[in-house]
N, C-alpha and C positions, 0 to 999 in steps of 0.2 A: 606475481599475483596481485600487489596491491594497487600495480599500472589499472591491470585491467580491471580491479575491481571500481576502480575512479572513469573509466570509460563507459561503463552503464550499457545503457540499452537504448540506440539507437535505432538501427534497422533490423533487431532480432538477434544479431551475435555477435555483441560487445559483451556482453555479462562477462562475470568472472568465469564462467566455468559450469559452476554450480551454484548451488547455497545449500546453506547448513540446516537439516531439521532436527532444532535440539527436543530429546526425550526425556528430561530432568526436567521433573512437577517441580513447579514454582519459579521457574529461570527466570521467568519477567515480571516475578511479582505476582500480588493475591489474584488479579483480576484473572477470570473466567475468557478464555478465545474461544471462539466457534472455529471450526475448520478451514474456514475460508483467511479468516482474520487470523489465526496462525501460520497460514502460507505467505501472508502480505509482512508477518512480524518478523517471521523466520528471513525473509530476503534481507527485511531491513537490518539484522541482525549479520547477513552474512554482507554485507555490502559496507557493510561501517568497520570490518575487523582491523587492524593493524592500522590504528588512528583514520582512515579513509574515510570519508563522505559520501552518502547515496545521496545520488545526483538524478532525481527525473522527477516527470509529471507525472499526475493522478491515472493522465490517458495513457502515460505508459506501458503503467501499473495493470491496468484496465484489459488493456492491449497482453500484452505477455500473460499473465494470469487469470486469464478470462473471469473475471468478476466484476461486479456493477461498480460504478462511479460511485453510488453511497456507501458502498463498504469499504471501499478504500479510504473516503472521508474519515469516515468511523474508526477505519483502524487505525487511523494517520492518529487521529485525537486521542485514540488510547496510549499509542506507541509514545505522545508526548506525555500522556501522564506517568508511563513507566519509569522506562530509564531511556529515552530519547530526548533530544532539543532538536528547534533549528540550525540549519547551519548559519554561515556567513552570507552564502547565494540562495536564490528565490529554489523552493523546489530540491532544498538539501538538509539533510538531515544526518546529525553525528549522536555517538553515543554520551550520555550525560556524562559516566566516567569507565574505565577498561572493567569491563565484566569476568569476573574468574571463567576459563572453559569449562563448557559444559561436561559432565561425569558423560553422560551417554548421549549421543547425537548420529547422526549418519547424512549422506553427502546425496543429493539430489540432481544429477546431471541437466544440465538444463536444456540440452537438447533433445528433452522428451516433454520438454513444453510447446515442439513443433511440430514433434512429429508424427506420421501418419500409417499405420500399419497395415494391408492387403489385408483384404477381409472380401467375404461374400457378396456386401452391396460396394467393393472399389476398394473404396480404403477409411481406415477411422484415426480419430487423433481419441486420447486420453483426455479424463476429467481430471482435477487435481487431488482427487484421492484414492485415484486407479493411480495416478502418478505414483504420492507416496507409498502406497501399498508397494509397486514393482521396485520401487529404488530400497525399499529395508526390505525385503527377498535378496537383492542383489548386492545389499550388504553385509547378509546374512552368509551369503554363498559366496565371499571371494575367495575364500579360502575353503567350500567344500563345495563339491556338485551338486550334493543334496543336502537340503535342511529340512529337518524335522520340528514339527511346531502344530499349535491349534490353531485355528482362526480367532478366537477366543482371546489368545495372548497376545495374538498380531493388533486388533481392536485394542486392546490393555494399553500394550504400548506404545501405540500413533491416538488414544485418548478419542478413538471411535467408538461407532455402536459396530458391535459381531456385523452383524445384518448389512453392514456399509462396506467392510471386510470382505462379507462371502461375497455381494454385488461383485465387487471388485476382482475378485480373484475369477468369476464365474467370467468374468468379459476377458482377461487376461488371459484365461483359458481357450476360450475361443478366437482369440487373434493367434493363437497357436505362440503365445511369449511364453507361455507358464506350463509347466506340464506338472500334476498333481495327482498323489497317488496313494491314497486311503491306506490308515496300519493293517486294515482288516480287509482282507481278500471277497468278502462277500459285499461288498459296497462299491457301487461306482463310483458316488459322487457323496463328499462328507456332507451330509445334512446337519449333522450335530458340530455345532460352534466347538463344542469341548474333545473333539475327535483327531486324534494327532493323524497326522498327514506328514506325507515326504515334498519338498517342492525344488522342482528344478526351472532352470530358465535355459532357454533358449539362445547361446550367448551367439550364432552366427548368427541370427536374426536380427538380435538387436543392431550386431555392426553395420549389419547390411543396408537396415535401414536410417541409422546415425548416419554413415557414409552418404544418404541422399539426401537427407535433411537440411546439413553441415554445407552438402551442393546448391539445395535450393534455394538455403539463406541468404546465400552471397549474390544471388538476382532477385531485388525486393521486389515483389508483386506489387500493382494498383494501388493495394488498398493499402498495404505497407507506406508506398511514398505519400498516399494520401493523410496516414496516423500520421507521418513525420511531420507532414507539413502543418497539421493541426498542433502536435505538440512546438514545431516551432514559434507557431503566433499563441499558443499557451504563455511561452519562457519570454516572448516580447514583451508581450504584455503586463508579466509579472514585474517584470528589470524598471519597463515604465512606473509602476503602481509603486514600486521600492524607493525611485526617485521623489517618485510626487509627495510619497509620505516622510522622504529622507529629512524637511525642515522641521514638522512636528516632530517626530519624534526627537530630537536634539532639543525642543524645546522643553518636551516631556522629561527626557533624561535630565536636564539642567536644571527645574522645577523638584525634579523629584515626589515624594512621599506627599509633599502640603498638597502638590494638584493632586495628585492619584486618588488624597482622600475626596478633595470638590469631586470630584468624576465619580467615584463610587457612591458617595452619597446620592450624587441624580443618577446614576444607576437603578440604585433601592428606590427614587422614589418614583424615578417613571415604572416600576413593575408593580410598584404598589399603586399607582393610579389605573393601570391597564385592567387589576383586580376591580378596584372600585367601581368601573368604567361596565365592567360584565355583569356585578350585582347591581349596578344601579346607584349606586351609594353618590348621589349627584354633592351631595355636601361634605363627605369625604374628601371626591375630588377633588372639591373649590378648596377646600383644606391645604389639601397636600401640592395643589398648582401654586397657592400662592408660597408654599416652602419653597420650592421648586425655583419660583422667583427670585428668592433674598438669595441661596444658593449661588444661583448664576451669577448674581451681581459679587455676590462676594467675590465668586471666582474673577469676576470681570476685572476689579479693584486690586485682586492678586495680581491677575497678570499684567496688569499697567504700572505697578510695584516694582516691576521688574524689567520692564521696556516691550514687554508682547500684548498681544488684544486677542481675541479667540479667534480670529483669522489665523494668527498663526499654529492655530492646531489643526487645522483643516489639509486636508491634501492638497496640491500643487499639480493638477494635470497640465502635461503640454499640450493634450487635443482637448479642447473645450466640447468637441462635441459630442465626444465619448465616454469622455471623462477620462481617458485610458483604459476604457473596458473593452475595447476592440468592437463592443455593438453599440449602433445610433438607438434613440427610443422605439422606433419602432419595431427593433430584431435585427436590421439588417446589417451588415458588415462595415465599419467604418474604413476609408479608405487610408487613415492615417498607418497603416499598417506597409511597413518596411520588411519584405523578408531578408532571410539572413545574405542572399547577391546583392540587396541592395534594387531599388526601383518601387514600383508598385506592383500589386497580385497581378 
């Protein structure tokens, strides 16, 4: 398990397996997740167990969990304010410290993040909350054929709305995965959130289709090799930007606390000029620029104290014309870019 938890995601099927969707209010702390940003926190959660590092890009992320590039940013910066850090490598992230297991959780197969099921217009894939809606059914039911439940408590405890709930179960229905069947003989279909219901799932179907997914994985599509090879000049890039920055920071470490304070203080005061600068406040500015000034210099006098000049807090790119951002000024692609064969694109 913890092999493949350290393999990640690749071309679609390195993951672990699964990952974990824990049910215990407050597991990551007071902050408030949206749905989406619990399914990005849950992976990172299951991807870091048993000491392990998650290891990928933002487009990975992006990529397998169908959600926008800025919510993954977003989650990424929540996850480090919980109980996340950096790792060691660009693009890795470990848990601050081992997290008690969670009271209630259930397991998430992750080959129903590819998969595609026969339906009327061909075939469909799942959203990620038709997802978890079907994986706690089917955790509910390994040990009975039928479970009984509201939509009501299902909503309760995956921390949806009912209405996101019946969506879900209304589409799972019709893919013919879920077969639902009201307590009350006079009702086709539960209208009422708080209306217990029996649900069964359709377990030769699911294998049937797991069985083609698990197939189709293993020949990546177009657009597959086209994500990899973008995630590959991601991880270049980053490796470069780590290097370029690797002499500042040694310098910052060895300075410590006295620079942090010079830096935070022109922090404060360029935000506070930026204000000035919106109201107008022309003589504030001239104020706070010439602080601004003594600031620097002090910093200047520091670092020559010590054998550095503020060159040396600057990054270090090896391509000048990129900077190591992999684009030229104008957008285009720099060709300083080495894929991982080795040559050029």
């Amino acid at each position: 398990m913890a092999k493949l938890q350290q393999k990640l995601n690749r071309s679609g099927n390195s993951h672990a397996g699964y990952t974990i969707r824990v049910l215990t209010r407050g597991f990551y702390g007071a902050a408030r997740l949206s749905a989406l940003e619990r399914v990005i926190t849950n992976a990172l959660y299951s991807f870091t167990q048993r000491g392990a590092a998650a290891d990928f890009t933002y487009y990975e992320i992006c990529r397998r969990y169908n959600v926008s590039y800025a919510t993954v940013s977003r989650t990424i910066q929540k996850a480090l304010e919980l109980c996340f850090k950096r790792g060691e490598k660009p693009h890795s992230y470990e848990l601050e410290e081992e997290l008690p297991a969670p009271e209630r959780y259930f397991y998430i197969p992750d080959w129903l993040r590819f998969a595609e099921f026969p339906s009327e217009n061909g075939s469909e894939d799942l959203t990620n909350v038709q997802i978890e809606v079907l994986s706690y059914i089917l955790h509910q039911t390994r040990k009975l054929k039928n479970w009984t439940s509201t939509q009501a408590n299902i909503a309760r405890e995956l921390g949806v709305a009912a209405s996101t709930v019946s969506e879900a179960i209304s589409r799972l229905e019709k893919l013919k995965i879920l077969e639902v069947k009201c307590s009350d003989p006079l009702h086709t279909r539960c209208a009422n959130h708080y209306e217990r219901a029996s649900y069964r799932i359709d377990h030769a179907l699911l294998k049937t289709v797991r069985e083609e997914t698990e197939q189709h994985l293993k020949i990546p599509s177009r657009a597959a090799k086209l994500a990899d090879a973008r995630t590959d000049r991601e991880r270049f890039y980053a490796n470069r930007q780590c290097l370029a920055n690797k002499h500042a920071d040694s310098v910052r470490k060895a300075l410590g606390e006295d620079l942090e304070e010079f830096e935070r203080q022109l922090r404060i005061l360029a935000m506070e000029i930026g204000k000035a600068l919106a109201r107008k406040q022309m003589d504030i500015v001239q104020r706070l620029s010439e602080r601004r000034l003594e600031i620097s210099e002090a910093r200047r006098k520091f670092l020559l104290e010590y054998g550095y000049t503020e060159e040396d807090l600057e990054p270090r790119p090896i391509c000048k014309l990129c900077g190591d951002t992999g684009r030229l000024p104008g957008g285009a692609l720099c060709s300083c870019y080495l894929p991982p064969t080795g040559g050029n694109p």
